[in-house]
MARBA-3410 file (N, C-alpha, C, O; in Angstrom, 1 decimal):
126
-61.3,-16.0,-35.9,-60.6,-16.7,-34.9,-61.6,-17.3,-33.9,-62.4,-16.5,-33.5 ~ -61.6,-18.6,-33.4,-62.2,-19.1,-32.8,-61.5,-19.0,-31.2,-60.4,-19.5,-31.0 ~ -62.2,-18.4,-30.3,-61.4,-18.8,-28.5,-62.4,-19.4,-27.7,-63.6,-19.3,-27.9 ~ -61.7,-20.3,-26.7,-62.3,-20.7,-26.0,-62.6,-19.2,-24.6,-62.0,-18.1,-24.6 ~ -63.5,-19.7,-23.9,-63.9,-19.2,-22.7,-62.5,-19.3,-22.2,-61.7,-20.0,-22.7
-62.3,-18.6,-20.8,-61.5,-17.9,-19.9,-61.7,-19.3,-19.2,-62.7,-19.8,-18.9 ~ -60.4,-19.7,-19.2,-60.4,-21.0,-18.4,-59.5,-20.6,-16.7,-58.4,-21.1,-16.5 ~ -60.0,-19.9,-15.8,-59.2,-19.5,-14.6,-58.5,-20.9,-14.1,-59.0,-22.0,-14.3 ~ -57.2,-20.6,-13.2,-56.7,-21.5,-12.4,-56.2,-21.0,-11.0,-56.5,-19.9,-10.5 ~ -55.4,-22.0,-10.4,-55.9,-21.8,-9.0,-55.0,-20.7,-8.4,-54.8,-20.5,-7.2
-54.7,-20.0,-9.3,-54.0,-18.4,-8.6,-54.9,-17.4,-9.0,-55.5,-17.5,-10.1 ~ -55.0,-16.1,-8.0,-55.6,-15.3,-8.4,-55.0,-14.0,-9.4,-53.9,-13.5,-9.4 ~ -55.8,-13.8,-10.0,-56.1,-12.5,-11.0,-55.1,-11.1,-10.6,-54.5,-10.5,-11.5 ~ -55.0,-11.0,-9.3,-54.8,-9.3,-9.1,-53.1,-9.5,-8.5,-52.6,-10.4,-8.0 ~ -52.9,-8.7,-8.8,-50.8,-8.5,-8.9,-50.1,-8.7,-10.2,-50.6,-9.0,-11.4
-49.4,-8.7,-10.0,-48.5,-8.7,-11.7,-48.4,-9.7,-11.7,-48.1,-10.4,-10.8 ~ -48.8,-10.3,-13.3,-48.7,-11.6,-14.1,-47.6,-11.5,-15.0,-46.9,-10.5,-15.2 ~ -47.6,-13.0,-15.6,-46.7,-13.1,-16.9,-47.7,-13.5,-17.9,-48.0,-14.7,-18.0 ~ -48.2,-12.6,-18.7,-48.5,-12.8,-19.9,-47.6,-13.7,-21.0,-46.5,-13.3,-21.4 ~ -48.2,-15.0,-21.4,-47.9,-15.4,-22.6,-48.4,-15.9,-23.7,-49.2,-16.8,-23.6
-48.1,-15.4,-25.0,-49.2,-15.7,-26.1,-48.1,-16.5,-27.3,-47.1,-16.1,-28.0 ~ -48.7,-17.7,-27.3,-48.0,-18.5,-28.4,-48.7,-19.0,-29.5,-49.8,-19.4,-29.4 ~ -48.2,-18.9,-30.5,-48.9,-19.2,-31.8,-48.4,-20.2,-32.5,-47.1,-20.2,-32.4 ~ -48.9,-21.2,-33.5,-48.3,-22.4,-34.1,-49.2,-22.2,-35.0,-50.4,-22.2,-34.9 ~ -48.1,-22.0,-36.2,-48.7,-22.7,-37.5,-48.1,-24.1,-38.3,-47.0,-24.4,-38.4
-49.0,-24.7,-38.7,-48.5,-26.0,-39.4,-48.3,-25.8,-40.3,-48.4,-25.0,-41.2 ~ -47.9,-26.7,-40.1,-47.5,-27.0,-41.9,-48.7,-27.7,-42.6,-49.2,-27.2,-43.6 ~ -49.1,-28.6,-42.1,-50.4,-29.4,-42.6,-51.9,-28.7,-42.0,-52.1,-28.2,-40.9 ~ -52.8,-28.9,-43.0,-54.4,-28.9,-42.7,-54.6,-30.2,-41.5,-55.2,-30.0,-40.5 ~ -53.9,-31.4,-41.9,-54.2,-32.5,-41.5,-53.7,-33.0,-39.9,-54.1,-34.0,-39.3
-52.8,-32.0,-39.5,-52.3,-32.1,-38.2,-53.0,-31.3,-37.4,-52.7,-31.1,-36.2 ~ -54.0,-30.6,-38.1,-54.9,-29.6,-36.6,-55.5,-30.4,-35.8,-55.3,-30.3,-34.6 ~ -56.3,-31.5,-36.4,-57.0,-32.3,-35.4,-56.0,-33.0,-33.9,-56.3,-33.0,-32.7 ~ -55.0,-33.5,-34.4,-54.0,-34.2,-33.6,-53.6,-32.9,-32.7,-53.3,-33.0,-31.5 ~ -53.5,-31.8,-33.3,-52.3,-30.3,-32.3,-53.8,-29.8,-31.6,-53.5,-29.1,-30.6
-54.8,-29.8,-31.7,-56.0,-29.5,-31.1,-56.7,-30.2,-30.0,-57.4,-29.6,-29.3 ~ -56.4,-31.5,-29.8,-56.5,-32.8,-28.8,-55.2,-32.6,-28.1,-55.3,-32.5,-26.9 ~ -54.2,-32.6,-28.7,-52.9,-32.1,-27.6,-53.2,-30.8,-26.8,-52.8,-30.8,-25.6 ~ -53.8,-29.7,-27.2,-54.2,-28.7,-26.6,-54.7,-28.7,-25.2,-54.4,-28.6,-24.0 ~ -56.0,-29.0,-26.3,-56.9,-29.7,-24.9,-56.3,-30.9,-23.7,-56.9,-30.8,-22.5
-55.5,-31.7,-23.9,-54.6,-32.5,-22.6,-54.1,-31.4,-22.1,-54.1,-31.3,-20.9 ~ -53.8,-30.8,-22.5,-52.5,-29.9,-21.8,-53.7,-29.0,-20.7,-53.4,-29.2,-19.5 ~ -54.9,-28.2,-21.0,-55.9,-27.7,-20.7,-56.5,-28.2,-19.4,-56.7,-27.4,-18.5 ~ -56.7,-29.8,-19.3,-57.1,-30.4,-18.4,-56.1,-30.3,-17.2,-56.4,-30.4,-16.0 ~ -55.2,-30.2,-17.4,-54.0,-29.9,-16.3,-54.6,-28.6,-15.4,-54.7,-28.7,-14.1
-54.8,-27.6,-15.9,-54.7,-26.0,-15.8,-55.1,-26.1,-13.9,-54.4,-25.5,-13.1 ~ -56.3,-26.9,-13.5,-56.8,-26.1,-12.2,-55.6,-27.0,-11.5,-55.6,-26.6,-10.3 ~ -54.6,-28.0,-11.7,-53.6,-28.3,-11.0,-52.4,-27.5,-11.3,-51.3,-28.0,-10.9 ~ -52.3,-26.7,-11.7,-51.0,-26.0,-12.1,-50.6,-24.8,-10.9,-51.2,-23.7,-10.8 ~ -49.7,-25.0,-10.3,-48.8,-24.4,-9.5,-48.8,-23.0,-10.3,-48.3,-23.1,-11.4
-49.1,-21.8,-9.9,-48.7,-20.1,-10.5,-49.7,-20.1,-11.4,-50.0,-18.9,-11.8 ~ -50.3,-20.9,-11.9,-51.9,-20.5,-13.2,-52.6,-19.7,-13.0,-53.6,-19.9,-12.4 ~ -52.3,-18.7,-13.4,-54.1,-17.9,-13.1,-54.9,-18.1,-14.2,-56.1,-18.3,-13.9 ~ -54.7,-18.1,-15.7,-55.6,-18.4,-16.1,-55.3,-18.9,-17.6,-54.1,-19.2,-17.8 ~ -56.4,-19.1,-19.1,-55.8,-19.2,-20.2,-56.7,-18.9,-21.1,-57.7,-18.3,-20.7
-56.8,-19.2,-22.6,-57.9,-19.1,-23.5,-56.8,-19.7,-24.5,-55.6,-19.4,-24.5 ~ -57.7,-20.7,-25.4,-56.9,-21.4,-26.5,-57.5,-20.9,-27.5,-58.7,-20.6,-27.5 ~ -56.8,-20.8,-28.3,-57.5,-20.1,-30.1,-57.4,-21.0,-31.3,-56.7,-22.0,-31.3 ~ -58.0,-20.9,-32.1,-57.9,-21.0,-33.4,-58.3,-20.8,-34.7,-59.4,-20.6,-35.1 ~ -57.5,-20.7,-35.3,-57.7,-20.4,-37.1,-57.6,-21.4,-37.7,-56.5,-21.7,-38.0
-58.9,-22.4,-38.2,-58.4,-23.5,-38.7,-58.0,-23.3,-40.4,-57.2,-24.0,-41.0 ~ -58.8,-22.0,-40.9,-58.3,-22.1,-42.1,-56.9,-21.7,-42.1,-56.2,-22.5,-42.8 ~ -56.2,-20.5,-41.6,-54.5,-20.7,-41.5,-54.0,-21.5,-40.9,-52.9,-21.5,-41.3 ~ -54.1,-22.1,-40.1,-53.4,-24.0,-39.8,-52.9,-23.2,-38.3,-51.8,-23.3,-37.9 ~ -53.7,-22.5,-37.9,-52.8,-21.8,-36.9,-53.6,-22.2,-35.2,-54.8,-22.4,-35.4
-53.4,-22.2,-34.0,-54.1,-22.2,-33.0,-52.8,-22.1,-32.2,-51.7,-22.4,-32.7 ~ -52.9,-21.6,-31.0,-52.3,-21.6,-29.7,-52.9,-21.3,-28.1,-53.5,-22.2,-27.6 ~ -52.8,-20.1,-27.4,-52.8,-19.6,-26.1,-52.3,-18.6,-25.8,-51.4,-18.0,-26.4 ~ -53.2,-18.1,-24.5,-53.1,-17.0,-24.2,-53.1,-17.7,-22.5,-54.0,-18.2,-22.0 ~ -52.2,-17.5,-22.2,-51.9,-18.1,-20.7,-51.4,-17.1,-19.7,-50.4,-16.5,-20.1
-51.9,-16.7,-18.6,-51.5,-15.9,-17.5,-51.3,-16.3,-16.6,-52.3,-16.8,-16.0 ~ -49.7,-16.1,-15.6,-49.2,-16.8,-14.9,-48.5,-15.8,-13.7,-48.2,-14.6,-14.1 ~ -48.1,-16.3,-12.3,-47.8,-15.8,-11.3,-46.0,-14.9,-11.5,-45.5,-13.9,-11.2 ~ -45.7,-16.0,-12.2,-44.1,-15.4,-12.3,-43.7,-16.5,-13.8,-44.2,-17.4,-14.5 ~ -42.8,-15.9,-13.8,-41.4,-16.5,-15.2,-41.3,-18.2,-14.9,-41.5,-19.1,-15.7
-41.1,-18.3,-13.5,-41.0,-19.9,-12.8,-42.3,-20.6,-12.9,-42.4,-21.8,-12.9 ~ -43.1,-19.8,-13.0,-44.4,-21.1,-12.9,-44.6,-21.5,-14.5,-44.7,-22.6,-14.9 ~ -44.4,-20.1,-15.5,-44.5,-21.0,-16.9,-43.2,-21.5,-17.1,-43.3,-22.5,-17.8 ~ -42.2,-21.4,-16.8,-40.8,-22.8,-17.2,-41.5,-23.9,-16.2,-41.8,-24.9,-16.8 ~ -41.6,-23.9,-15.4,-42.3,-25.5,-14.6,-43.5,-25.8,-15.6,-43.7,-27.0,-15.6
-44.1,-25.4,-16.2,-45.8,-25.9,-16.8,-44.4,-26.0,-18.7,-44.2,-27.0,-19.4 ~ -44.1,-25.2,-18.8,-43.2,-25.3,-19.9,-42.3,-27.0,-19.8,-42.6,-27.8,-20.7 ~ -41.7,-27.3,-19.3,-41.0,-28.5,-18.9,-41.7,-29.5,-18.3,-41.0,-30.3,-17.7 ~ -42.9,-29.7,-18.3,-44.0,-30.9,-17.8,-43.8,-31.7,-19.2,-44.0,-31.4,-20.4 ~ -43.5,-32.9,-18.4,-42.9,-34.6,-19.5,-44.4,-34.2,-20.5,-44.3,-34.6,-21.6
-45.5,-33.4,-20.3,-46.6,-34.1,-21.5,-46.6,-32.9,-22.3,-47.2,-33.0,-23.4 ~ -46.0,-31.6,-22.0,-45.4,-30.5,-22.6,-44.5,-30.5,-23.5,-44.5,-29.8,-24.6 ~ -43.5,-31.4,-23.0,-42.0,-31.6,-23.6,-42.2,-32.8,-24.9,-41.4,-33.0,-25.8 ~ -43.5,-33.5,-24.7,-43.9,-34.9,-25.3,-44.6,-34.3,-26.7,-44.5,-35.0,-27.7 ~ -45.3,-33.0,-26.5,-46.2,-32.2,-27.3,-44.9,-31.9,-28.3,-45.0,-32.2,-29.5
-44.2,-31.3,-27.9,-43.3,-29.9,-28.3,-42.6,-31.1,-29.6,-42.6,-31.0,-30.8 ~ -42.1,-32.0,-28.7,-41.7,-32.4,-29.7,-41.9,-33.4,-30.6,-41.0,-33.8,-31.4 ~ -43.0,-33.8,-30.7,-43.5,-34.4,-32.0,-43.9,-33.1,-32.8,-43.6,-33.1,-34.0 ~ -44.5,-31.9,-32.2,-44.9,-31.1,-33.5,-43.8,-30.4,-34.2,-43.7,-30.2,-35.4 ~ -42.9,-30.0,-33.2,-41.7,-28.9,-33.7,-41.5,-28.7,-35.0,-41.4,-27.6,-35.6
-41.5,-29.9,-35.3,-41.0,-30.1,-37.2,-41.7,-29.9,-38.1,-41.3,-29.9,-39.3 ~ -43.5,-29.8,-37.5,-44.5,-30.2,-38.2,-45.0,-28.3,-38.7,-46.1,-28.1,-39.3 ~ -44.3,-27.5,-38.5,-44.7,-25.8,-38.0,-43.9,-24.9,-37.5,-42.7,-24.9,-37.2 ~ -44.7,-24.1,-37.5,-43.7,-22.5,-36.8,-44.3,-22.2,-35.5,-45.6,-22.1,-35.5 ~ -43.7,-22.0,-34.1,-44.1,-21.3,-33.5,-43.8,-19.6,-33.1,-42.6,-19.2,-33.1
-44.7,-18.9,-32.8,-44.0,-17.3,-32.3,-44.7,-17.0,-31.1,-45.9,-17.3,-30.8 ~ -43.7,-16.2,-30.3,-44.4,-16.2,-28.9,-43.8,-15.2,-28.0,-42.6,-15.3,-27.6 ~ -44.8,-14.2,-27.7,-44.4,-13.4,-26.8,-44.9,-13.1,-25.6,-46.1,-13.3,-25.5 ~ -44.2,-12.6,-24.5,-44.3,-12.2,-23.8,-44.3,-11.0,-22.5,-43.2,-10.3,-22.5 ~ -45.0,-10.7,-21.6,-45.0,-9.4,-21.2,-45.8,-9.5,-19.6,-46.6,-10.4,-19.2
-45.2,-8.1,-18.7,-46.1,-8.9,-17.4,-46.6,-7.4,-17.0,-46.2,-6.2,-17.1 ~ -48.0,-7.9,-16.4,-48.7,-6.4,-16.7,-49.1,-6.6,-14.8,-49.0,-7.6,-14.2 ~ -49.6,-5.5,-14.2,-50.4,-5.3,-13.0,-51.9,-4.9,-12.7,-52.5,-3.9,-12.9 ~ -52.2,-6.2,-12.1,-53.6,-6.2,-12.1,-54.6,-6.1,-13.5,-55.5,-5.2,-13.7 ~ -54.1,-7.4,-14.6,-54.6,-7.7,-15.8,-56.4,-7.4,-15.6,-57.3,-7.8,-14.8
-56.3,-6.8,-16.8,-58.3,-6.4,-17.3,-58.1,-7.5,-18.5,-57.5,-7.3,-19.6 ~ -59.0,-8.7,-18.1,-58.7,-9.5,-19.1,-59.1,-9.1,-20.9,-58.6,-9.6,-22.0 ~ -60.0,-8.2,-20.7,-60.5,-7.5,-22.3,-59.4,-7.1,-22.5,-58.9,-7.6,-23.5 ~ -58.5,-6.0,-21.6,-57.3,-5.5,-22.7,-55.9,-6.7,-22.5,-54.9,-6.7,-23.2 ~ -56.2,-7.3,-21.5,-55.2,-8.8,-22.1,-55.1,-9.3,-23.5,-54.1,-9.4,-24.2
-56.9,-9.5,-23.9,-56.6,-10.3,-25.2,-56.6,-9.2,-26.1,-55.8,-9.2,-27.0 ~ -57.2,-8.5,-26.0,-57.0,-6.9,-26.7,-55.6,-7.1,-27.7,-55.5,-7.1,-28.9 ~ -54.2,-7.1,-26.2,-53.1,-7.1,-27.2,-52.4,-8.1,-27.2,-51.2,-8.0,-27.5 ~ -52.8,-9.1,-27.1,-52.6,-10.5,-27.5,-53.0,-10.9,-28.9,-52.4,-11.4,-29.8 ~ -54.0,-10.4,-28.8,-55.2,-10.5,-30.5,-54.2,-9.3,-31.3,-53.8,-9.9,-32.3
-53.7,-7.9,-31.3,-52.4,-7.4,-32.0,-51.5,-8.4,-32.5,-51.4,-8.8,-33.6 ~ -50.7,-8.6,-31.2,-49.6,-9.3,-31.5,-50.2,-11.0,-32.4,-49.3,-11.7,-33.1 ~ -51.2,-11.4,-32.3,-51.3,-12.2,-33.3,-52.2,-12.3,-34.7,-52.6,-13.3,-35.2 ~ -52.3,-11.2,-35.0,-53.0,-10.5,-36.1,-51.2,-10.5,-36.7,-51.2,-11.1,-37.8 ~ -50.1,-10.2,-36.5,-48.6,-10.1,-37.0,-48.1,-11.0,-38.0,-47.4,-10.6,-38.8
-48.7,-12.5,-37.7,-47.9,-13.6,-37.8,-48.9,-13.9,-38.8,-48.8,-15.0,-39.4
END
């Protein structure tokens, strides 16, 4: 699995977060390039994002698979970053193109090693 570095945003680390880990697999080899450039737009947002504390994007290119590991202030700040027109613009051109699975959980005072720790679990599943 390939991750990016710990991309922080403009909320801080310490208090209870909302852990969220989403995974997409395609259907196609041929749509990683296009769902991987969508990624990264979405990425450049992050130090403007209202509740962000932080993220790391993944990928498996040989199982057609990449997503995120995003850590956020509350439930409201990922439905607001969830519902952004270039979010909503993403979601749905791929929707049809794959599967997504995605869970989540809210921990106190995240150690980002055992963040991805059971993020990397839960996506070892799928």
């Amino acid at each position: 699995m390939l991750r990016s570095a710990w991309t922080p945003g403009p909320a801080g680390l310490d208090g209870q977060v909302l852990v969220s880990v989403t995974a997409f697999t395609g259907d196609h080899l041929y749509d990683l390039p296009r769902i991987y450039r969508a990624g990264t737009r979405l990425a450049r947002l992050w130090p403007t994002l209202e509740g962000a504390v932080g993220h790391w994007l993944w990928m498996e290119p040989t199982r057609r698979r990449s997503g995120s590991v995003s850590l956020w202030t509350s439930p409201r700040a990922m439905r607001d970053f969830v519902g952004l027109p270039v979010h909503v613009q993403i979601m749905r051109e791929f929707r049809r193109r794959g599967t997504v699975r995605s869970t989540t959980w809210t921990v106190d005072d995240p150690v980002l090693r055992d963040t991805w720790r059971r993020a990397a679990e839960f996506l070892a599943t799928g």
